[in-house]
C-alpha positions in Angstrom: 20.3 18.0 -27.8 16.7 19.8 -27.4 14.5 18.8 -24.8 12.5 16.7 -27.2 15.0 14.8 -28.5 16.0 13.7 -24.8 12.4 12.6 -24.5 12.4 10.5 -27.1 15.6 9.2 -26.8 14.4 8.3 -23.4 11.2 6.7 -24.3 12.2 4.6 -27.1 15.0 2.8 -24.7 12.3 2.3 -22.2 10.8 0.5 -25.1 13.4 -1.5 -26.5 13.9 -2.6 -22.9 10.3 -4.0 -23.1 8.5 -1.3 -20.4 5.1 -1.6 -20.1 4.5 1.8 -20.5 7.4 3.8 -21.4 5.9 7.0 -22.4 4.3 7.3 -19.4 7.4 6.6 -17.2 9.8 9.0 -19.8 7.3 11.8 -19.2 8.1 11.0 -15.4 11.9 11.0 -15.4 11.6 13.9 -17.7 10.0 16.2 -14.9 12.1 14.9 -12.2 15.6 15.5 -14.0 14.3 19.2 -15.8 11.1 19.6 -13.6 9.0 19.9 -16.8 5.0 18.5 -17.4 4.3 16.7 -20.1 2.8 20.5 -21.1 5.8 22.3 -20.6 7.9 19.8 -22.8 5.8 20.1 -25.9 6.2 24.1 -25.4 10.0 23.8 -24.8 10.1 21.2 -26.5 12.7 23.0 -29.3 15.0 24.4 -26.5 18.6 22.7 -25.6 18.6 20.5 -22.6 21.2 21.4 -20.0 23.6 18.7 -20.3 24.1 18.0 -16.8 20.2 17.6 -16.1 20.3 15.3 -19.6 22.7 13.2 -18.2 20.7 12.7 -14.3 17.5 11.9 -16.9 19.4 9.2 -19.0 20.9 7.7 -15.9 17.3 7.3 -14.1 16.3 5.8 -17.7 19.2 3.3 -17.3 17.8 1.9 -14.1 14.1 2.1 -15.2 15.2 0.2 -18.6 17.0 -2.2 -15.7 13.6 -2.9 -14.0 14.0 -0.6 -10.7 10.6 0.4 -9.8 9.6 3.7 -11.6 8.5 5.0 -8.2 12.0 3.8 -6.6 13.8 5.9 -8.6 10.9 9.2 -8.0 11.2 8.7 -4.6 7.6 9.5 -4.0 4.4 8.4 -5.0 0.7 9.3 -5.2 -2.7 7.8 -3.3 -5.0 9.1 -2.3 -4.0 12.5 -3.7 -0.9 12.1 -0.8 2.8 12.1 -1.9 3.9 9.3 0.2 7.7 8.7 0.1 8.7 5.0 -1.2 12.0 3.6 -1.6 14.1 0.2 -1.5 12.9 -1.7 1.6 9.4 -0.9 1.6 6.0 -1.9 -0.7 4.6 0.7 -2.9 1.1 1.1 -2.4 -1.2 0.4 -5.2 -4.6 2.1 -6.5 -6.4 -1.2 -5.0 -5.4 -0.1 -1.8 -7.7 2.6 -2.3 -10.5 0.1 -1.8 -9.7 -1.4 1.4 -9.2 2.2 3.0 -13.0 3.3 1.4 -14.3 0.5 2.5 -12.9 0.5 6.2 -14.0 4.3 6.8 -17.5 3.7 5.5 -18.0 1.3 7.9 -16.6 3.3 10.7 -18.4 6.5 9.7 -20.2 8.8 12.0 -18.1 7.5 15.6 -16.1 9.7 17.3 -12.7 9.5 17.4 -11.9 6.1 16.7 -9.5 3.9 17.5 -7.9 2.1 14.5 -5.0 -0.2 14.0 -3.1 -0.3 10.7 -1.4 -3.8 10.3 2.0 -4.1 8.2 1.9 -0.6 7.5 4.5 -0.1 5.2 4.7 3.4 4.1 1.7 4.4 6.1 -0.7 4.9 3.3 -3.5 3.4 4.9 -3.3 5.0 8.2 -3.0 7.8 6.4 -5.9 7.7 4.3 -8.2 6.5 7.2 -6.9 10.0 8.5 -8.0 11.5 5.5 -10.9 10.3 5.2 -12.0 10.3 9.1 -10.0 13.8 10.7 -11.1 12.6 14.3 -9.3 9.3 13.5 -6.5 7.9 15.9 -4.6 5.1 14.2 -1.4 2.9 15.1 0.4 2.2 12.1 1.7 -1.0 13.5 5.5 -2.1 10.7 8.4 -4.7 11.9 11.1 -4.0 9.7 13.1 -1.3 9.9 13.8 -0.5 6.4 10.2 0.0 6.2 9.5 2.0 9.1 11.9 4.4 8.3 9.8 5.3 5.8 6.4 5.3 7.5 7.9 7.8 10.0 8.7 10.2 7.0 5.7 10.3 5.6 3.6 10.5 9.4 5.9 13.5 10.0 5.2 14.9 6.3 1.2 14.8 6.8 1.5 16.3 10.1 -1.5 14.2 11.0 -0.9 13.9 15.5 -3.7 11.2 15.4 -1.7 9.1 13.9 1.7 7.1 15.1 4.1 4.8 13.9 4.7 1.4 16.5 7.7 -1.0 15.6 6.1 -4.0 16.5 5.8 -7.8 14.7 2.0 -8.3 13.8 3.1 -12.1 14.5 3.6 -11.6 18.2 1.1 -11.9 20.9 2.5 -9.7 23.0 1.6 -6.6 20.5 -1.6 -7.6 20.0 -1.9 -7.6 23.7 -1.0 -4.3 24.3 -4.3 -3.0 22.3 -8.1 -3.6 23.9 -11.1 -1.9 22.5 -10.2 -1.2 19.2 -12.8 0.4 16.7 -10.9 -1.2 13.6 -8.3 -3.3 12.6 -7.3 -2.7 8.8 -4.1 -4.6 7.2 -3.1 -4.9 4.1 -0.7 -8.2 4.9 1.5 -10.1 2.7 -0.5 -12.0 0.7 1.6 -13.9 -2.3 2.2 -17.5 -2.0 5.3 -18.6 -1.5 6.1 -20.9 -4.7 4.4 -17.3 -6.4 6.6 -15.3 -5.7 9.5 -16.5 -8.6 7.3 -15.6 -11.4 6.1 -12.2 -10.1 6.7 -9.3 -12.7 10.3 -8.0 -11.8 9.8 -5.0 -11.0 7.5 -6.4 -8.3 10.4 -8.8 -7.3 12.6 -5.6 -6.6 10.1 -4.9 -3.6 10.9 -6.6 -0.2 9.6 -10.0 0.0 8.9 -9.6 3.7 6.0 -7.2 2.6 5.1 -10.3 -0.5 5.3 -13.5 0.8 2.4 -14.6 2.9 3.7 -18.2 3.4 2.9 -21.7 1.3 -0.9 -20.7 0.8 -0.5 -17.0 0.9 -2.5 -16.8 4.6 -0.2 -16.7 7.3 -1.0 -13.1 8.1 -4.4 -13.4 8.2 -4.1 -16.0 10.6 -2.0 -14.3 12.9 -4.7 -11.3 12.4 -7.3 -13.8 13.0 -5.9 -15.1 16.4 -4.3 -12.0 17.7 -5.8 -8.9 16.3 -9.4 -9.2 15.6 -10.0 -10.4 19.7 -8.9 -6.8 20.0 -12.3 -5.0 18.2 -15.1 -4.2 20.3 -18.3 -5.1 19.9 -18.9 -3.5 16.7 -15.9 -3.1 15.8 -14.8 -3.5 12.1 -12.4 -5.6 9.8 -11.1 -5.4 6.8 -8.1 -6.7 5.0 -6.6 -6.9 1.4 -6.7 -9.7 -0.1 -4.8 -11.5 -3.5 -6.9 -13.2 -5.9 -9.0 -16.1 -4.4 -8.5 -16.1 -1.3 -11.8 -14.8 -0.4 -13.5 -17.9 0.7 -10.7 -18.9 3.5 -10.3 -15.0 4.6 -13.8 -15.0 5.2 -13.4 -18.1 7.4 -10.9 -16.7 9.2 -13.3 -14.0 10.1 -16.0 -16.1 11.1 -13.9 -18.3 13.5 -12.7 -15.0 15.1 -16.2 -13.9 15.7 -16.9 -11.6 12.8 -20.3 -11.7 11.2 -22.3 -9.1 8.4 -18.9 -10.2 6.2 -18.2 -8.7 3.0 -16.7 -9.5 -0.1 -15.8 -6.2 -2.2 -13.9 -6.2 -5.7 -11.6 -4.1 -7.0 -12.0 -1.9 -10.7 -10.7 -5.0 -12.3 -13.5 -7.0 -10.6 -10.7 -9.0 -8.3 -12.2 -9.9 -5.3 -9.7 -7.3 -3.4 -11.4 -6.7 0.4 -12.9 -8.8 3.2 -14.4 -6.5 5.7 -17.2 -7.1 8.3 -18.0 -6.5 12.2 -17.2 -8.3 15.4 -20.5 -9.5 16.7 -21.8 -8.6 20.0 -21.5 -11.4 23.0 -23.6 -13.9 22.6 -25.0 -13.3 19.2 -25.2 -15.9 16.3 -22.0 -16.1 14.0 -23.0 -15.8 10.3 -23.6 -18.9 8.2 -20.7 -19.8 6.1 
């Protein structure tokens, strides 16, 4: 069998299975079992496969053709131009992501070292592109569940970043929160998905932990508990931001307001999704904005 015929073989069961996109992710178990680019196949393209390395593609197939997560079975994944390490037991970050992190170091830009708290952390890729983006950074990737942290500690200890930490700690209980004063930012990206949602998520997205999906019967737990326990934690000045799902704006923003943020902001994604609330903690004694 010659390299190309593997591909193909490999891309048209992703398709029969129904992938979304299966000659993307065929290109992608391609490199990983024969460490070939797209480029490098169509050159080699002629050449026998080695049979062992056909048979580790064909197997990852089988589990992408199966619904496991394309970057499940890569083991890494891209943002932000980092490879962050993903796996079973923790959320893969998304592209929208990207926002919330853009947004939250343009609003702390030009202070010194600052202070920054990344809520639900997952695998880091927050905390880490705040560090990217702001070198004098210090952030506490704050993440409960084991599983997950496991993998935040991989990928802190791959970037090699000192500023920033990993802290097992519930974002739920007061006596984290408490442990923090004078915080220059507090940025989450919390489980947002509504409960009674979460059956008739794509399945591939149902093969992520739910802990990092379900964000109660109206989606808002979290940014209640971040509300009440977290933002009291800013300084004056200090800034907000969150993810958010789709239409959840208008009560995330009140949120923010009855925890004494003001200059709120509403910023959408590249598919025009409302995607981030961020704003500032107003100063003692100053007007909260209008709703």
């Amino acid at each position: 069998m010659t390299f190309d015929e593997a591909y193909r073989r490999g891309r048209d069961r992703l398709k029969k299975a129904g992938v979304e996109s299966p000659a993307f992710d065929a290109v992608c178990l391609f490199q990983k079992a024969f460490g070939m680019d797209r480029q490098a196949l169509i050159v080699n393209g002629a050449k026998q496969a080695p049979p062992e390395q056909a048979e580790r593609f064909f197997e990852t197939v089988g589990q992408r053709a199966g619904r496991r997560p394309l970057q499940y079975i890569l083991g890494e994944w891209e943002f932000m131009s980092m490879k962050l390490q993903v796996g079973e037991g923790v959320l893969i970050a998304r592209g929208e992501t990207e926002l919330l992190v853009r947004t939250a170091a343009r609003l702390l830009k030009g202070r010194p070292s600052p202070l920054c708290l990344d809520l639900c952390a997952g695998t880091g890729a927050v905390g880490l592109g705040l560090s990217s983006l702001l070198p004098g950074a210090r952030v506490a990737c704050v993440e409960r569940f084991p599983r997950a942290l496991c993998y935040l500690r991989r990928n802190l200890k791959a970037a090699a970043r000192p500023g920033v930490t990993a802290l097992s700690a519930d974002v739920t209980d007061p006596a984290a929160a408490a442990r923090f004063s004078g915080v220059d930012a507090v940025v989450a990206n919390p489980p947002y998905v509504r409960s009674d949602e979460i059956a008739g998520l794509q399945e591939e997205v149902r093969r992520e932990p739910g802990s990092a999906l379900d964000g109660g019967p109206d989606g808002l737990d979290f940014y209640r508990a971040i509300a009440k326990l977290w933002l009291p934690r800013l300084k004056a000045g200090g800034v907000a931001a969150v993810e958010i799902g789709e239409g959840q704006a208008p009560q995330v923003c009140a949120l923010f307001r009855s925890a004494g943020i003001s200059e709120i902001g509403v910023f959408p994604d590249f598919n025009r999704i409302d995607r981030v609330v961020a704003g500032i903690r107003k100063k003692e004694g100053s007007d909260v904005s209008p709703s």
